[in-house]
N, C-alpha and C positions, 0 to 999 in steps of 0.2 A: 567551460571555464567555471564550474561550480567548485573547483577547489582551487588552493592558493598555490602561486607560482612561484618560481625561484627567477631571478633577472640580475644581471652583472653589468658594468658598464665600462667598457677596457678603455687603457688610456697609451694612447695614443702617439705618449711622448715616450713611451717604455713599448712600443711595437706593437701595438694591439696583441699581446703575449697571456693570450688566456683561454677561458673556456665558449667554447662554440655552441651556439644558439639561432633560433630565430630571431629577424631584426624587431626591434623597437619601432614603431610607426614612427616616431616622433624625436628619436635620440639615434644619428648613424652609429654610436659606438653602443646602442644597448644590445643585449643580447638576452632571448629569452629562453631558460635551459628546458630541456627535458625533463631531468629530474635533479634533484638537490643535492651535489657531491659534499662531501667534508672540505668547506676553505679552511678551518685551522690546519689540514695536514696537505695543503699547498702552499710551499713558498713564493711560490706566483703572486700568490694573495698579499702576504706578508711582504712582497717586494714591490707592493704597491701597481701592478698589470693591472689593476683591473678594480673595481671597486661593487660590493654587493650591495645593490638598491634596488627596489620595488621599481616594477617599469612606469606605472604610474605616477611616482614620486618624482620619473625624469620629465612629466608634462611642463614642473617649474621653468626647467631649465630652458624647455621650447620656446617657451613664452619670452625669456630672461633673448635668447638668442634671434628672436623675430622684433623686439618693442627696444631694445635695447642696443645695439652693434651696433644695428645699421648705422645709426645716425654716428656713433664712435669712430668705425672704420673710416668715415669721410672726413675724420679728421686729422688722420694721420696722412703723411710723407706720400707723393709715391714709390712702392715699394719696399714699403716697412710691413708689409701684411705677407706671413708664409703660410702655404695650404701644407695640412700634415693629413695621412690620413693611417689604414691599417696595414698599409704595406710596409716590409721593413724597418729596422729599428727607428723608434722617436730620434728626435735631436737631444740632444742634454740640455737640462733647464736652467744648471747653473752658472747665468753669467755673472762675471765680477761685476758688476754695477748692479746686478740686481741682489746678489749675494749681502753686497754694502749695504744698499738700501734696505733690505729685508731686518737688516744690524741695527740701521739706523730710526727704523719703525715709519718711513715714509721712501714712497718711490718717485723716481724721476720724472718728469716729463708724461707725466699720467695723462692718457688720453679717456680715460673712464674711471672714477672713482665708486664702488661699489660695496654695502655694506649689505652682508647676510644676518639677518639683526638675533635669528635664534636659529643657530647654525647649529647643533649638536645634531647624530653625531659626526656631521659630514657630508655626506652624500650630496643634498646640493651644491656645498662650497665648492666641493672637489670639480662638481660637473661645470659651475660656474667658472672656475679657473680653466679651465679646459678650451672652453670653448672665448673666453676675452686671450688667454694666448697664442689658440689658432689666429683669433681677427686681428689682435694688438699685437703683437711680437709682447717685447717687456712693457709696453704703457701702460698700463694699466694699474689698477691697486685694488686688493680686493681684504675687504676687515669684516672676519668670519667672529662673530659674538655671542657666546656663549653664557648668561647671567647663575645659572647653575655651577658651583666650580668643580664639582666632580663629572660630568658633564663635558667642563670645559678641557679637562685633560685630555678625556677620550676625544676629540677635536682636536685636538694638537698633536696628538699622536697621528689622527689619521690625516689630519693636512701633512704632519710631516714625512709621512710614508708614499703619500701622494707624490710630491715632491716638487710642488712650483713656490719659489720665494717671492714670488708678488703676495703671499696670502696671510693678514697679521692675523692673528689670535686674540681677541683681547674677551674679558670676563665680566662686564659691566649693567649695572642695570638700563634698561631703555633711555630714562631719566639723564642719565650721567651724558650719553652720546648724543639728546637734544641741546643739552646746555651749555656742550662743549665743543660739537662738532657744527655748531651754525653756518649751514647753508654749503655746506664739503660734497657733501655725495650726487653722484649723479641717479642711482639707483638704487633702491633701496628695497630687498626681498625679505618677505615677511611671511614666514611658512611657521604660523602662531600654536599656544598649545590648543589643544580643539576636545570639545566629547568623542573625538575618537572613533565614531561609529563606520568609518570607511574602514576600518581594523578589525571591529569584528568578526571578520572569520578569520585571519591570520592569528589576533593575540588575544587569548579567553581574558586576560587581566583587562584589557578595553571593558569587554562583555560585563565584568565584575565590575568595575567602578564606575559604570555606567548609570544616573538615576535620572529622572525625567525633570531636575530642576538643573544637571549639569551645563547643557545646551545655552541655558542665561547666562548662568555666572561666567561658562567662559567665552559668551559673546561681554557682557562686561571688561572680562578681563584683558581681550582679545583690542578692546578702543582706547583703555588707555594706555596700552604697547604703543599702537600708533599714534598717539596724540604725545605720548612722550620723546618717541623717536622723531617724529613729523619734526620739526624746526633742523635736524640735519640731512632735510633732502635739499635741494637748491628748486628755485624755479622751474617749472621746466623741467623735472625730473622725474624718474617715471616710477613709482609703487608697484609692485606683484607682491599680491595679496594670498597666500595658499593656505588651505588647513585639509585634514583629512576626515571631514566630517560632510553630512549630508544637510545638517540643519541650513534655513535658509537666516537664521538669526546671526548664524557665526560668518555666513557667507555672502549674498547678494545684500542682505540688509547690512551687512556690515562695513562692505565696500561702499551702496549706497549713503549711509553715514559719514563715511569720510571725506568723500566727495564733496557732500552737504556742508560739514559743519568742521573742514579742516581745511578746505578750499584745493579741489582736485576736480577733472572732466575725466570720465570713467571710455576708455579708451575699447569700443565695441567687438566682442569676442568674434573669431570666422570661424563657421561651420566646416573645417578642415578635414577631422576624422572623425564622421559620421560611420563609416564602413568598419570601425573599428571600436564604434559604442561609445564614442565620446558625444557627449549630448552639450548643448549650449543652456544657460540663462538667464537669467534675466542679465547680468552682467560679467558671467562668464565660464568657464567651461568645466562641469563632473565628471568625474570618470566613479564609477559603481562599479564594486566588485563584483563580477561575476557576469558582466557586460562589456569590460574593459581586458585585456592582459593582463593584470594585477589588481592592487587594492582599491582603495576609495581615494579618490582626491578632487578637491575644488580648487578651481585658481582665478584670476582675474587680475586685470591692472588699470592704474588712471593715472592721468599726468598731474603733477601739482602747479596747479595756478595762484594760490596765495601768493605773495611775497613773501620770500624767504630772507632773511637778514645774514647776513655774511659777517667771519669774524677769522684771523689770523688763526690757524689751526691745522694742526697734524695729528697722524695716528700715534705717534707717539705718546700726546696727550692723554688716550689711553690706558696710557700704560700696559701697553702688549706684553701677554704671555711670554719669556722665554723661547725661542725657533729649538723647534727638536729637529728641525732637516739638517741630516748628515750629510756633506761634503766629499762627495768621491770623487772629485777632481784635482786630488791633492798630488798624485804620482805613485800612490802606494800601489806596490806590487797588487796584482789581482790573483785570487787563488778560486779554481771552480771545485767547486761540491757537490757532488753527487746527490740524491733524494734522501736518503736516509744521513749524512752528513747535515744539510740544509738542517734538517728538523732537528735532529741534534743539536743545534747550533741557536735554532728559533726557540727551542728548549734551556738557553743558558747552559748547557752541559759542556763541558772542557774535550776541545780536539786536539786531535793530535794530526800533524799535520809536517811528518819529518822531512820531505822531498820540498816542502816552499821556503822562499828565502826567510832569515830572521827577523823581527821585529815589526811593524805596524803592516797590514796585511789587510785587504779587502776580499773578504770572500764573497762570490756570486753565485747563484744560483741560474742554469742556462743564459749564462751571459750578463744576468741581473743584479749589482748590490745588490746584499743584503746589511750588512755592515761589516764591522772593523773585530778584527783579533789582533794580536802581540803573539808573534811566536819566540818561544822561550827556545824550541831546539826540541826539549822533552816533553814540551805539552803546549797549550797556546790559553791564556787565559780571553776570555768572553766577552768582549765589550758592548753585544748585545744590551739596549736600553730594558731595564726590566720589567717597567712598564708594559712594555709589548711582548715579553716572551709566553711563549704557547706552555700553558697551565698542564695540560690534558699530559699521559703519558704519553711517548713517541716510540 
């Protein structure tokens, strides 16, 4: 493991439709490749199968999925909870009521409310929603925030490719969602910016802006994220705290601090995947590159025991990004596309497409939207969102 890995993490509501790997110690849908194909020239990618994340980065989600559910699951119905796994196609995630709600920037009958406080570009929201719709059906609500707004695009693009509509988007600073969202969330995941040093050998730019005073400033900058955010967890709710650095100032001290001086009991990490070079600390679990499947990461979690102050509030209040999930349960004709079609098509390039019926048209690739064209008869214009179309030649 002295050099860096490629890792995917298929989803499961789209048929676990992707590329084959070894399993993830810690993630059933991770997959660790052999070697590193081109995802821009698979529509797979683009049709949302599957999602490129460091296997390390999926430890959050382990955490999110052991400290978090359980207690949710036991709050639901019996028989509101379906098991999904990698056989055969997902269910489709679009129901009317969630579709509404997703419109209306708050969900029903939410059995878990859940904020990823610095979600770019994805990769945990996506794995977060994943796994609260295997345990919760639609209960749940999960508000993926991005304070960067270019940042926040790419976040929205990739929740919306994903494709579950419990997941708002909103663009805010920390600040704004303690003052607003008093005492809402049930958990609250905080994967903060960090020095970076669990990246040095995937991204030389870590290596470059790396200096030996970095470490402080963004453990400062790292307490008052959570000190701003901290007033929209509820009592009783539970903090995952992650960065991908090594330092102990961004990480055990930093949780320690919270704990201390924002009123939390730090919830004791288990010696799970030792076999696999995940090491414990003082408050909870590193993974080191080069010891681990993948990069650098630290995580850890505590329950808040302050009193939390409660206030009439929705994510709407927010004021949530616009929903870029495309709706293909409208009844439009389905057209399948071939490999080199697909990419054309991921490409914005005008098809032609004389043998399918006229006018609004969903093309898929091996059975998968992709999105929507207009057939004219002599050509079909591109409704591909351009945002997302593949840059590279095809």
């Amino acid at each position: 493991m002295d050099s860096a890995v490629t890792s995917v993490r298929l989803n499961p509501f789209k048929g676990c439709d992707g590329p084959d790997g070894a399993p993830v110690p810690w993630n059933r849908y991770g997959r660790i490749l052999s070697e590193r194909p081109n995802f821009t020239l698979d529509p797979l990618f683009h049709a949302g199968c599957y999602y490129v994340q460091d296997s390390s980065a999926m430890f959050v989600g382990h955490l999110f999925r052991k400290l978090a559910l359980a207690t949710a699951e036991g709050m639901l119905p019996s028989g509101a909870i379906s098991a999904h796994g990698c056989s055969g196609r997902g269910p489709a995630l679009l129901g009317g009521a969630a579709k509404r709600s997703a419109r209306e920037g708050s969900m029903p009958s939410a059995a878990l409310r859940v904020l990823d406080l610095c979600a770019a570009p994805g990769g945990k929201t996506t794995d977060i929603a994943t796994s609260c719709r295997e345990a919760l059906g639609d209960a749940f609500e999960l508000t993926a925030n991005e304070v960067i707004k270019s940042r926040a695009s790419v976040l929205a693009d990739n929740v919306a490719v994903w494709g579950d509509p419990n997941v708002i988007v909103t663009s805010v600073d920390p600040s704004v969602i303690g003052r607003t969202m008093k005492g809402y969330y049930d958990v609250i995941v905080a994967d903060v910016p960090c020095s970076g040093e669990g990246m040095f050998r995937k991204d030389p730019r870590a290596v470059a802006e790396w200096t030996p005073q970095l470490p402080a400033i963004c453990a400062s900058r790292q307490k008052r994220i959570l000190a701003d955010a901290w007033p929209a967890l509820r009592q009783g709710g539970i903090l995952i705290y992650s960065t991908c650095t090594y330092e102990d100032c961004e990480n055990d001290s930093n949780l320690e601090w919270a704990a201390s001086e924002l009123g939390g009991e730090i919830i004791a990490a288990e010696d799970e995947f030792a076999q696999y070079g995940v090491r414990l600390t003082r408050c909870g679990s590193l993974l080191k590159a080069g010891e681990v499947p993948g990069e650098g990461q630290w995580a850890g979690a505590l329950v808040k025991t302050s009193e939390a102050l409660s206030a009439r509030c929705r994510t709407a209040d927010l004021k949530p990004l616009e929903s870029r999930l495309q709706d293909f349960a409208g009844g439009e004709p389905r057209v399948e596309l071939d490999l080199q079609q697909a990419l054309r098509y991921l490409h914005r390039d005008t098809l032609f497409l004389p043998d399918a019926p006229l006018g609004m048209l969903v093309v898929c690739y091996r059975s998968h939207p992709l999105g929507f064209v207009k057939n004219l008869g002599s050509r079909c214009n591109n409704l591909y969102p351009k945002s997302r179309r593949i840059q590279m030649d095809v």
